[in-house]
ZAMARGU-4260 file (C-alpha; in steps of 0.2 Angstrom, whole numbers, plus 5000, padded with zeros to 4 digits):
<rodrens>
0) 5230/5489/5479 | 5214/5496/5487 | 5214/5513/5487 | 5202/5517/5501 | 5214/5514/5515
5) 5228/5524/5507 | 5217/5539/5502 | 5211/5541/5520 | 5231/5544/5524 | 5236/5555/5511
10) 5246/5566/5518 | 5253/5573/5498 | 5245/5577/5482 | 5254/5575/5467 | 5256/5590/5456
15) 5250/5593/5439 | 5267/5589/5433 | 5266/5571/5437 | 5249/5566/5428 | 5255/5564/5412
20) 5256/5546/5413 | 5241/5537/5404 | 5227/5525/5413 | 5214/5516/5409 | 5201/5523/5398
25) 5187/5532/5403 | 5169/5539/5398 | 5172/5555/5389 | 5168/5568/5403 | 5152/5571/5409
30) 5145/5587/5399 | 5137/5593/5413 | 5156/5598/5421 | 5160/5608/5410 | 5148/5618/5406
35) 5147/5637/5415 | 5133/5639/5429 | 5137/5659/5430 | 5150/5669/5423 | 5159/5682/5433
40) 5165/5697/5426 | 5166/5685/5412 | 5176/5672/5417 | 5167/5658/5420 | 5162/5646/5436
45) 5155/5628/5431 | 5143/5617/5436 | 5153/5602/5441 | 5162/5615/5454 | 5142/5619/5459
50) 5135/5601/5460 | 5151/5596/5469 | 5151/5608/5482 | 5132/5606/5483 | 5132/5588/5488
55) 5146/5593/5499 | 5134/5604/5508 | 5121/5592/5509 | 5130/5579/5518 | 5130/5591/5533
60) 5113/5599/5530 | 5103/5590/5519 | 5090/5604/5517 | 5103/5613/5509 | 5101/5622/5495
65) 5109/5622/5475 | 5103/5640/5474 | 5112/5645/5490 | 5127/5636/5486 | 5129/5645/5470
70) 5128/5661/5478 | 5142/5658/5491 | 5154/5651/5477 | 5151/5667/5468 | 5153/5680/5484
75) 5168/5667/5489 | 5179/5670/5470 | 5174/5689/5471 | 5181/5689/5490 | 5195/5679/5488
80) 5200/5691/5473 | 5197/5704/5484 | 5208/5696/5499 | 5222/5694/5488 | 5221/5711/5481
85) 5221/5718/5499 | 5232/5709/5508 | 5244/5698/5498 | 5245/5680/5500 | 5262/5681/5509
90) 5248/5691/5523 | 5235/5678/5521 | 5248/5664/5523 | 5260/5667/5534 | 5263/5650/5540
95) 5268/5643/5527 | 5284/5640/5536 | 5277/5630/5547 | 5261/5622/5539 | 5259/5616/5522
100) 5262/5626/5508 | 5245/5635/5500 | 5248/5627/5486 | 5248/5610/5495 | 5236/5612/5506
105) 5223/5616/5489 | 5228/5600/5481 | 5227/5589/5499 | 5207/5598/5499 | 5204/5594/5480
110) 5210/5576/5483 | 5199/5572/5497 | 5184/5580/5489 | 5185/5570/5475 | 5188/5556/5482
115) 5172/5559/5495 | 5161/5560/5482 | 5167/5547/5470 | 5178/5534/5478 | 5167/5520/5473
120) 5169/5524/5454 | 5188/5526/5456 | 5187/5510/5465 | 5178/5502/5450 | 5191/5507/5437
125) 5204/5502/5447 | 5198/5486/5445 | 5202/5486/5429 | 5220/5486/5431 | 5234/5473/5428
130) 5232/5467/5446 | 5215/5474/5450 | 5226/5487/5458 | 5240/5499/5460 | 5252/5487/5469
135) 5252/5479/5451 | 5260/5493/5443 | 5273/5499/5458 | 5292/5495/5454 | 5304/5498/5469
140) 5317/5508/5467 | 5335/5503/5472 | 5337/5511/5492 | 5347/5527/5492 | 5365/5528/5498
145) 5369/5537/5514 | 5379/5547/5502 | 5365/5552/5490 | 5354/5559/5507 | 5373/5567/5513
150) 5371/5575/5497 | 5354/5582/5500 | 5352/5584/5519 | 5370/5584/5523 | 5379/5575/5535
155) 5370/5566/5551 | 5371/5572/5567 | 5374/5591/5557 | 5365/5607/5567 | 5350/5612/5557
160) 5341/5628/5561 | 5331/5627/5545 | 5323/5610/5536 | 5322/5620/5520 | 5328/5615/5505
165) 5336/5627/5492 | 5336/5625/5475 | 5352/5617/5473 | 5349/5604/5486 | 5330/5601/5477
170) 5341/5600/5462 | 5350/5587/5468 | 5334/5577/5476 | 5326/5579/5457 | 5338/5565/5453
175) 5335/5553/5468 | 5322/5541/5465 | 5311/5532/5479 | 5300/5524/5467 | 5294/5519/5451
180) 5279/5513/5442 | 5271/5507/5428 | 5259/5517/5416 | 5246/5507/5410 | 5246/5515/5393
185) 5265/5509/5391 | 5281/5517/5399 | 5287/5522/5417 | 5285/5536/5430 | 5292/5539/5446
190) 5293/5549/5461 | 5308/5557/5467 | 5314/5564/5484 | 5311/5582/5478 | 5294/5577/5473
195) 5291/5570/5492 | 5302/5585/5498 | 5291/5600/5489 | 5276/5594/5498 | 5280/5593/5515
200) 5276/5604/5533 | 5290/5607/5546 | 5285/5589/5554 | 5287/5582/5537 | 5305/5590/5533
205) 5312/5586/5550 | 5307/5566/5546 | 5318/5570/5529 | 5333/5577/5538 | 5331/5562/5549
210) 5331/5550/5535 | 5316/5540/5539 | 5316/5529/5523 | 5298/5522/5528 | 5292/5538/5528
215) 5300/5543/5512 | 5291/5526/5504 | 5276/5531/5510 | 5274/5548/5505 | 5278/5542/5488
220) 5265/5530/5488 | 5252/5542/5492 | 5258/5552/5479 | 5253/5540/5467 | 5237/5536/5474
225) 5234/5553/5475 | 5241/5556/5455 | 5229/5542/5453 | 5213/5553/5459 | 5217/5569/5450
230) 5219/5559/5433 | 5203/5547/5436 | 5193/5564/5437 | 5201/5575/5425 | 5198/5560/5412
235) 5179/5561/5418 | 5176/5577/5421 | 5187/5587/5410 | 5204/5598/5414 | 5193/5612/5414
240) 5180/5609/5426 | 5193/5598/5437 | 5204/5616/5438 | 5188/5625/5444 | 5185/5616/5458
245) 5202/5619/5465 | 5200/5637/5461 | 5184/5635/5473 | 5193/5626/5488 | 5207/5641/5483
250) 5195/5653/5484 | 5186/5646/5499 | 5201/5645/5507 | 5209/5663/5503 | 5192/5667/5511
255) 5198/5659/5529 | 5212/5667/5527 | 5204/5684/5527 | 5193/5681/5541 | 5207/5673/5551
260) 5214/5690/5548 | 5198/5698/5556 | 5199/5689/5571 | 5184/5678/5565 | 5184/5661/5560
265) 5188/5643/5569 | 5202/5650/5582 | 5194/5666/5588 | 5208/5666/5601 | 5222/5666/5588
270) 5232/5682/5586 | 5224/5695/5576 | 5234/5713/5572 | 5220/5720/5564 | 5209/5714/5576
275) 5220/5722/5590 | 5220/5737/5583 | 5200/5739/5582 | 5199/5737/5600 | 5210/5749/5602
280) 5200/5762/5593 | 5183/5754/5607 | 5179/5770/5619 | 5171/5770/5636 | 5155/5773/5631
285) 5156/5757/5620 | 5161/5747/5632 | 5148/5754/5642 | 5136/5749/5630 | 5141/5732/5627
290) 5143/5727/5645 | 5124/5734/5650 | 5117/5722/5633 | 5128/5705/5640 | 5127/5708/5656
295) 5126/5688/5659 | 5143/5687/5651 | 5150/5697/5666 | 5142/5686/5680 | 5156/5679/5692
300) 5158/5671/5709 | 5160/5682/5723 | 5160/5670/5736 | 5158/5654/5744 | 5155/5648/5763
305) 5164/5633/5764 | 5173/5619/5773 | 5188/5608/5771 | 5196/5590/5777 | 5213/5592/5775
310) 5219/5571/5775 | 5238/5565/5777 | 5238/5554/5763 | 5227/5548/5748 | 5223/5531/5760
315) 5215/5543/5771 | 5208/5554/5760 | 5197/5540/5751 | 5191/5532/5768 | 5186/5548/5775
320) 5177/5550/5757 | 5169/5533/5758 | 5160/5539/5774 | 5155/5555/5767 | 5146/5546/5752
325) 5138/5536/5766 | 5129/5550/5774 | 5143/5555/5788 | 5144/5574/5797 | 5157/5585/5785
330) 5159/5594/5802 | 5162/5579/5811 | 5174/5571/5800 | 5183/5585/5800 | 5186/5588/5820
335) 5190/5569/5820 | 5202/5569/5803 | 5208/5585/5797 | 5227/5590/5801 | 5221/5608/5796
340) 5222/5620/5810 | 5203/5624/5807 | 5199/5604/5812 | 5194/5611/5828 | 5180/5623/5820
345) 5173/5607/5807 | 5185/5612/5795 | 5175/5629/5792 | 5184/5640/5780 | 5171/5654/5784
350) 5168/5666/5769 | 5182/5665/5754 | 5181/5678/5742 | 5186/5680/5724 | 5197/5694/5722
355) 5215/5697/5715 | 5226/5681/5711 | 5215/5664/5721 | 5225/5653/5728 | 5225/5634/5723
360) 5212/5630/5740 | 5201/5646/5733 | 5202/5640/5716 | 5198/5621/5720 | 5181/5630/5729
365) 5175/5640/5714 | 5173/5628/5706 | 5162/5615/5716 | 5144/5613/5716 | 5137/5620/5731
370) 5130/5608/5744 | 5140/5594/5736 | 5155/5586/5744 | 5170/5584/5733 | 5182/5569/5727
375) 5198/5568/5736 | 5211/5580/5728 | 5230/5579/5732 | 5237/5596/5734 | 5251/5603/5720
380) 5268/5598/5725 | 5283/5591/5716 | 5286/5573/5708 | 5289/5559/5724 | 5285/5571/5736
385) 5272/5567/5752 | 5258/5580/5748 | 5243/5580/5758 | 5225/5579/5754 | 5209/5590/5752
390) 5190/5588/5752 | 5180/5603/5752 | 5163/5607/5753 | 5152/5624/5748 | 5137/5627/5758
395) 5135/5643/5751 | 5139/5652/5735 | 5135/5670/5729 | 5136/5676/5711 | 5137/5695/5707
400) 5142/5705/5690 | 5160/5711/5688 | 5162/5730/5691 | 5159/5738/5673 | 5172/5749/5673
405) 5187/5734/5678 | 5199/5729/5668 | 5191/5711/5663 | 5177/5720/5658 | 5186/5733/5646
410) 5198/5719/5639 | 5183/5707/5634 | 5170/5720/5630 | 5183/5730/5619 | 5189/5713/5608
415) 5170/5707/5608 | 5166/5726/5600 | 5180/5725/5588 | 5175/5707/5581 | 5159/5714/5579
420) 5168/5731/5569 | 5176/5717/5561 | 5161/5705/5554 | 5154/5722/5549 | 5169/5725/5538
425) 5169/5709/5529 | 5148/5712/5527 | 5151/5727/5519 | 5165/5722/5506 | 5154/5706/5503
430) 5141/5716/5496 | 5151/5729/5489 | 5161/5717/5477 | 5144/5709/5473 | 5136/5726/5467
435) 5153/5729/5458 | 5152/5713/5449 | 5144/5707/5433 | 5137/5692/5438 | 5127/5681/5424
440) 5118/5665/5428 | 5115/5653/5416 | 5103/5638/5415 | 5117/5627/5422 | 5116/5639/5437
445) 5096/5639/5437 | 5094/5621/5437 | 5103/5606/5443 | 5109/5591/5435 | 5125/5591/5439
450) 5136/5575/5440 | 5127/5563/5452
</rodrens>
């Protein structure tokens, strides 16, 4: 079996339950993993978590640096600690309905990280399989009876308002197998329905309540692929240092989380309550004070002169646009064509200006290059229904800045305030949790020569 493919789909990560089984042998673990690059408050952070994360780091910048990366490891285990003790994790996931678990979502991170930085090696070992492969070792498993999934999901067709399984239907999924395989030290393992089951999102659970057997196959695949990963590393680089890296991705993540909470971080647009209340607490005279430093954020259209053809169909619309591209009269065309009222005028719209709620016409305007005749655009209307057509054209457009003491203004000056209240926040516990600390760095820490 070639790993590569199947890695770059896992969806799962086996837990640490199911690496028990033995594989080949490998080189005792590199002794660089496991020794500590710094300790924090005494417990220790290794050098495999640092050279990992490193070479991580230069992939996407490579000027980046070991020391640097060492320094963000530590400020991220000392937030993340902070985060939890703050907030909870039920606060700094509350998704978890919806999304994967945190606990799955750390091992799906540790999984690829691994397998980004040292998928040739696994891919060399596994040559060294009965079968060059993990096909070789796979044993189906005998399908599951409708009656065994009744058992688990109920019966088909059933209402269900919640994909969750409780502990007696998990119970119950424990004993279901989907497939088997064998260890390469001698015995079997396998993966159960609860096994696939306990690492799923909503998308996932709903598949399971819907009985898609291919789906259930495959997700026990990756789980053995993925078993596969966590083994082949902990073998050569040691359980310890192999647990500190996803205490890293965990802390890394807890971090997100926190920001997320701040209104910061990928979706800055996503809901924030304690971002909302921040701006809340934004007065006049800081929005005042934000909106005289970005007044180019507050630049807006106020109004366009333009003109408009307004054809019966598209067949008229695109010969009407061919002769345009060819150099033809707007105001011509438009005496000539147009089945607007204002054909008699060229189609002169006089001075349209941008206030209140702009209608689809005014909209279509704003947002054309002045002096440049647009494509043919067919107005809104229903599915299979006869709509006419527009071109426009702006001859003349001015810009202004919106009132400072609008609404618009208060709304976007107020959140961009309080996301500023916020970074300022999390720049202040980042420093204090450093000072608080007792931060040793060790020669590991110093210098590299981590695992290559």
């Amino acid at each position: 079996m070639n790993l590569a493919p199947l890695l770059h789909r896992l969806g799962l990560v086996a837990g640490a339950a199911c690496l028990a089984c033995a594989w080949p042998a490998l080189a005792a673990p590199a002794p660089a993993a496991a020794v500590p690059a710094a300790r924090i408050d005494g417990a220790p952070l290794f050098a495999f978590s640092v050279d990992s994360s490193w070479r991580i780091a230069r992939a996407s910048d490579p000027a980046a640096q070991r020391s640097a990366t060492l320094e963000a490891l530590i400020a991220n285990r000392l937030l993340a600690r902070e985060a939890r003790k703050r907030f909870g994790e039920a606060a700094l996931w509350s998704g978890q309905r919806v999304g994967f678990s945190r606990e799955v979502s750390i091992d799906d991170q540790l999984v690829s990280t691994l397998r980004s930085l040292y998928g040739k090696e696994m891919e060399q070992d596994l040559q060294q399989l009965p079968g060059s492969g993990l096909d070789s070792l796979l044993r189906p498993a005998p399908p599951l009876t409708e009656a065994e999934l009744d058992a688990v999901f109920g019966k088909p067709g059933a209402l269900q308002l919640d994909t969750s399984l409780s502990e007696a239907q998990l119970a119950r999924a424990d004993k279901l197998v989907l497939l088997r395989f064998a260890k390469p030290g001698g015995g079997e393992g396998s993966i159960s329905l609860a096994d696939v089951a306990r690492r799923q999102n909503v998308q996932g659970r709903v598949a399971l309540f819907a009985r898609q057997r291919d789906f259930m196959q495959q997700q026990a695949r990756q789980q053995v692929a993925s078993w596969y990963v966590l083994d082949w590393s902990r073998r050569r680089f040691g359980a310890q240092a192999l647990a500190d890296l996803r205490r890293v991705l965990a802390d890394q993540a807890d971090v997100q989380a926190m920001m997320r909470l701040h209104g910061m971080g990928d979706d800055q647009h996503a809901g924030s309550r304690l971002l909302d209340t921040l701006a809340g607490q934004v007065g006049p005279d800081q929005v005042r004070a934000y909106y005289e430093r970005h007044r180019e954020d507050f630049v807006r259209i106020e109004r366009v002169r333009a003109r408009h053809i307004r054809l019966p169909d598209e067949a008229a619309a695109h010969k009407v646009a061919a002769a345009l591209a060819g150099g033809a009269d707007f105001a011509a065309l438009a005496r000539r064509h147009s089945i607007a009222p204002d054909a008699a005028g060229g189609g002169a719209l006089g001075w349209v200006r941008h206030e209140g709620k702009p209608g689809w016409l005014a909209q279509l305007l704003f947002v054309q290059t002045p002096g440049r005749v647009s494509a043919p655009v067919r107005t809104p209307a229903g599915p299979g229904r006869d709509a006419p057509w527009e071109i426009v054209l702006v001859e003349e457009r001015v810009q202004g800045v919106q009132a400072a003491d609008s609404e618009s203004v208060r709304y976007v000056a107020s959140r961009a305030v309080a996301r500023e209240m916020a970074a300022a926040q999390l720049a202040a516990l980042r420093a204090d949790v450093l000072r608080r600390a007792r931060i040793e760095i060790s020669r590991a820490g110093l210098a590299g020569g981590g695992p290559a």
